[in-house]
C-alpha positions as CSV (number, residue, x, y, z in Angstrom):
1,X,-206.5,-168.7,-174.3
2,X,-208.0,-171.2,-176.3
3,X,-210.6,-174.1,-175.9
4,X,-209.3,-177.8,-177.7
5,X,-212.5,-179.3,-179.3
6,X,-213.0,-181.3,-176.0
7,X,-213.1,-177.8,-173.7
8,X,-209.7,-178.7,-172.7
9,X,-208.5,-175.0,-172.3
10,X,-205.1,-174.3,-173.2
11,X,-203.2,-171.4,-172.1
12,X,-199.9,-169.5,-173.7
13,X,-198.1,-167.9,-171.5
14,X,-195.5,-164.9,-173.3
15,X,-193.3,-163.9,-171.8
16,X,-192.7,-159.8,-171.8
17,X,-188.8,-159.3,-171.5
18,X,-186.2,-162.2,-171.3
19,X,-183.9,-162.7,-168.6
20,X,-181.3,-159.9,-168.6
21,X,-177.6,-160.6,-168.5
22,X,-174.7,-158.1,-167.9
23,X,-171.4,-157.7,-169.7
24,X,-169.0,-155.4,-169.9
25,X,-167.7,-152.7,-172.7
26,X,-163.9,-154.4,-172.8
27,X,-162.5,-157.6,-171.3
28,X,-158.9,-156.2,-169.8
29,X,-159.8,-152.8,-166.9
30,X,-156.9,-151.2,-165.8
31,X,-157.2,-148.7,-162.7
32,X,-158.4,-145.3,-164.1
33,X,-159.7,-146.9,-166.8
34,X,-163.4,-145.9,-168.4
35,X,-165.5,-149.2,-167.3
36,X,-169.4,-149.3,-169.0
37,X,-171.0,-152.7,-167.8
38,X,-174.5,-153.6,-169.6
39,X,-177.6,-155.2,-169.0
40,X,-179.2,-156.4,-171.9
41,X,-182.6,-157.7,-172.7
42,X,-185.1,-158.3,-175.1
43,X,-188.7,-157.0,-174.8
44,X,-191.7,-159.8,-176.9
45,X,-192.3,-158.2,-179.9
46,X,-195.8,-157.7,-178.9
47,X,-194.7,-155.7,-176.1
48,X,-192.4,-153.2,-177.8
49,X,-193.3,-150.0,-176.5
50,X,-193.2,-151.3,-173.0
51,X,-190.9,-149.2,-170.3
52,X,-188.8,-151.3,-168.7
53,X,-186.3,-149.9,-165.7
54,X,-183.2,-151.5,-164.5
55,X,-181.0,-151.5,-161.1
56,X,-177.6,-152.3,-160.3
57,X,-175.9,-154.0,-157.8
58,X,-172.0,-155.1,-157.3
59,X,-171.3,-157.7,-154.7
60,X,-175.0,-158.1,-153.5
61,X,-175.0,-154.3,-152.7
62,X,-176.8,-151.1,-154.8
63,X,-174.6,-149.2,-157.0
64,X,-177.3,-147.0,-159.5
65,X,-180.9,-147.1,-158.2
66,X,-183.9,-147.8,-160.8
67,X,-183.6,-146.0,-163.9
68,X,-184.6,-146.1,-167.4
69,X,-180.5,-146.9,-168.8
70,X,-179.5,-150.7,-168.9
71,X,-176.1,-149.1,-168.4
72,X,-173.9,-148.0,-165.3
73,X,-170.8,-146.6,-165.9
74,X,-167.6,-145.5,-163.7
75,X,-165.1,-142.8,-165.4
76,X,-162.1,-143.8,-163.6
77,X,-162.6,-147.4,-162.3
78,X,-160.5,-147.8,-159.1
79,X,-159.7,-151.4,-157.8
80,X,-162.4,-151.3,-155.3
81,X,-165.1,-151.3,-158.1
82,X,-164.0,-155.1,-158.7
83,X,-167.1,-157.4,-157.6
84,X,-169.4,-159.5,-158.3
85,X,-171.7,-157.5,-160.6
86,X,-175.5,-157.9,-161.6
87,X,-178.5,-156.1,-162.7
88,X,-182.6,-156.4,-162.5
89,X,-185.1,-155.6,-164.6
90,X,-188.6,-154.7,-164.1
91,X,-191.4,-153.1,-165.2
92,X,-192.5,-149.8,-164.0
93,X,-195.1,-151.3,-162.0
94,X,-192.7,-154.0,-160.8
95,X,-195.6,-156.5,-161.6
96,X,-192.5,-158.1,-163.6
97,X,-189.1,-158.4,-162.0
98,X,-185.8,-160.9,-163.4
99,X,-182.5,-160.7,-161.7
100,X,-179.4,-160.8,-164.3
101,X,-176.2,-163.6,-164.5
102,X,-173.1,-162.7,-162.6
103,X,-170.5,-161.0,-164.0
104,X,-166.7,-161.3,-161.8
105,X,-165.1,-158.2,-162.7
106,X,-161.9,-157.2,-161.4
107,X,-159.9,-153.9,-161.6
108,X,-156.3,-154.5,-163.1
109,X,-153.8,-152.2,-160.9
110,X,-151.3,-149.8,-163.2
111,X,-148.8,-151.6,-164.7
């Protein structure tokens, strides 16, 4: 905080992570293909060392509970892993919480 000659106080607001967005580890996924979809952010300088935990969900529903790995993987992706995919973020208090983009992902069946 600071105080402007006048005592107008003036307040900066950081912010600790930025909002997260999800991609995925190749463009083309074929059926029985190894699929890696993840959610990246970027913690403020400042805040480094901070823990941050991250969630899962494909179409609305939850596919890897909290955890400290921005990634979720499938060994053998089958066509019913094709969804609407997106992640959150929070801190391990969950005093700081952001919900990812949406990625469309959808399983290729074998040529």
């Amino acid at each position: 905080m600071f105080i402007h000659d006048h005592g107008v106080r003036i307040f900066l607001l950081m912010e600790l992570f930025t909002s997260p967005y999800v991609q995925v580890n190749q463009y083309k996924i074929l059926q029985g293909d190894n699929m890696t979809i993840t959610c990246d952010t970027k913690l403020s300088p400042r805040r480094e060392t901070t823990e941050l935990q991250f969630v899962f969900y494909r179409n609305g529903h939850n596919v890897q509970g909290f955890s400290s790995s921005n990634q979720y993987g499938v060994p053998s992706a089958q066509l019913e892993d094709s969804g609407n995919y997106t992640c959150e973020v929070q801190t391990p208090t969950g005093s700081v919480r952001k919900r990812s983009n949406v990625l469309h992902l959808w399983i290729l069946g074998e040529l």
